[in-house]
N, C-alpha and C positions, 0 to 999 in steps of 0.2 A: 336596713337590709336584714337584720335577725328576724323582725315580726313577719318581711317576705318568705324568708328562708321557713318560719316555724309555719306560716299558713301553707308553703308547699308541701312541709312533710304532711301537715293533719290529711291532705286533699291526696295526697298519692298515696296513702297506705294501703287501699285496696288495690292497687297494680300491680304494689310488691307482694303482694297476696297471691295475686293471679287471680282475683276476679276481678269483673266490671265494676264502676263504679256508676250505677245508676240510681233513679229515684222510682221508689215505688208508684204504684198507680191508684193503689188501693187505698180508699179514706178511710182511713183510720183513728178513732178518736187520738186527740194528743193530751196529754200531761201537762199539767200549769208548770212542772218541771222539764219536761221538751221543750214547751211552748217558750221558756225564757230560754232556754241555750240557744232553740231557731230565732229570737230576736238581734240573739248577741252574736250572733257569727258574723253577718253584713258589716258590723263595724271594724270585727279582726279583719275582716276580708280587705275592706277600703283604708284600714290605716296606709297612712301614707309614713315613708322611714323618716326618721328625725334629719331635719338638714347637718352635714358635713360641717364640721366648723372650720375656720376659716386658717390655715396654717399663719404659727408664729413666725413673728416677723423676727432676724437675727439683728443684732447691733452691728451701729458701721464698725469697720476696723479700718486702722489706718490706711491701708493701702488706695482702703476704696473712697477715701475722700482726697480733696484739698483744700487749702487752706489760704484765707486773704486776710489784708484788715482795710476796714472800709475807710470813706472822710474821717474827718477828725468834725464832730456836733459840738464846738466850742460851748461855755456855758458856767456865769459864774466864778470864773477863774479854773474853772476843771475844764479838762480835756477828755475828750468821747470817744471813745474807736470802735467800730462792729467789728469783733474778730468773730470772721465765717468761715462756716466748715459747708461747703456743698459734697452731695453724692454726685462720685466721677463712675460708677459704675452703671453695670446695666441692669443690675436689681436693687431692690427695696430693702431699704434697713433701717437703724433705728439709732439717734441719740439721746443721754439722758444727763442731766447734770451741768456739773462746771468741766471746763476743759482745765487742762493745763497752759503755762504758758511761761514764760522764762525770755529774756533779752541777752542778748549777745552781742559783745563788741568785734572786730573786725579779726583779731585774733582766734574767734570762737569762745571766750573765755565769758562767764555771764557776769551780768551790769545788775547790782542789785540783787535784793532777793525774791525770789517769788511773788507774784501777785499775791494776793488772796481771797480769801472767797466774800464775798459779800453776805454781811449778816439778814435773815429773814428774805432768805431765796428759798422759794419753792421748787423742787424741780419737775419738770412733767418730760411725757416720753413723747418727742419730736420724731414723727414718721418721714423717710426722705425717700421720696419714689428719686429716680435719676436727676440728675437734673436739679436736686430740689436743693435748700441751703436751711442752714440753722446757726443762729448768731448768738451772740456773750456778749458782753458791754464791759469794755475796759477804759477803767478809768482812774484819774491822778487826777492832781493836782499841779497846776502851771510851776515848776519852780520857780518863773521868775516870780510867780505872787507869791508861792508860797517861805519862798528862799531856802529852800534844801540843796542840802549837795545833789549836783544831776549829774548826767553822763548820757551822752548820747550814743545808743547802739544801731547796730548795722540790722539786725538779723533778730525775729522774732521765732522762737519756737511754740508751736501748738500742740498738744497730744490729746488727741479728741478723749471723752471719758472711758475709763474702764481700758484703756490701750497703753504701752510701754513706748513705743516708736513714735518720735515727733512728727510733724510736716515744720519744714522752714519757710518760714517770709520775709522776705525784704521789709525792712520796718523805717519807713521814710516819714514817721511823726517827730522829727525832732528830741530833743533831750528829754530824758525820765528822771525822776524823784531814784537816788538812790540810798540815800542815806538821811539821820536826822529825824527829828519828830513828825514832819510832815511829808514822809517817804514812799507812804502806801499805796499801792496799785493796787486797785482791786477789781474781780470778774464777777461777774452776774453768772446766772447759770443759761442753759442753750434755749431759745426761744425762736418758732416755728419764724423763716425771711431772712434777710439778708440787714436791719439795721429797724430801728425806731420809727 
């Protein structure tokens, strides 16, 4: 829009003038130095503006999503879960990272400590038009293989990245590692679908 706006003013100066803006008739020799200006104008004239870029997209916030966990992808004595986050909104946003996540027993009271992050996760920015979903991979170890204290909670908390306010789930996988050497629960970071 600036190269349009600067070729209107070059082209209407003579109006604010009050004269015509016409072409003479008369051939008149021209200048190797006219002769390159009158080459160069056609192409100021037909620039076209540079395209618009594309407005940034905002990250989800909790509101605008919610929150599941998928099957359970048994495997080797570990247990798999897809905890998904889909957009429940009607616009487009964005997640990046590890979520949060924390277990809960039937009192509210949490079962264990924290997941934690899984070493040599990359993360990348998962775009989520409506509708769309983006999943973590949570995973343990069987206590009965691996013989840790467990405890089976009711209620899974998720706080998508970068956000303070959980979503709750119902967490119907059976009992978790909460104590002991073999206790770790650990998340992948968000990955574009809803599971593997």
């Amino acid at each position: 829009m600036a190269v349009l706006g600067g070729v209107s003013a070059c082209g209407g100066g003579g109006a604010r003038d009050g004269g015509s803006a016409s072409v003479s008739a008369s051939p008149s020799p021209v200048s190797a130095s006219s002769a390159s200006a009158t080459s160069t104008a056609p192409a100021v004239a037909t620039t076209a503006p540079s395209p618009a870029q594309p407005a940034a997209v905002d990250r989800c916030h909790t509101s605008e999503l919610r929150a599941s966990v998928g099957r359970n992808d048994p495997g080797a004595g570990q247990r798999n879960f897809p905890v998904v986050l889909t957009n429940a909104s009607d616009g487009t946003c964005t997640v990046r990272g590890f979520p949060g996540a924390a277990f809960l027993d039937a009192s509210g009271r949490q079962v264990g400590p924290d997941p934690r992050r899984a070493p040599n996760s990359d993360p990348v920015t998962v775009t989520l038009a409506p509708g769309r979903s983006a999943w973590a991979g949570l995973t343990f170890s069987h206590p009965e293989v691996s013989g840790a204290k467990a405890a089976t909670p009711t209620t899974l908390l998720v706080t998508p990245p970068d956000e303070r306010d959980p979503l709750r789930v119902p967490w119907t996988g059976g009992p978790v590692p909460v104590s002991g050497n073999a206790s770790s629960v650990r998340l992948t970071v968000l990955a574009p679908g809803t599971g593997p």
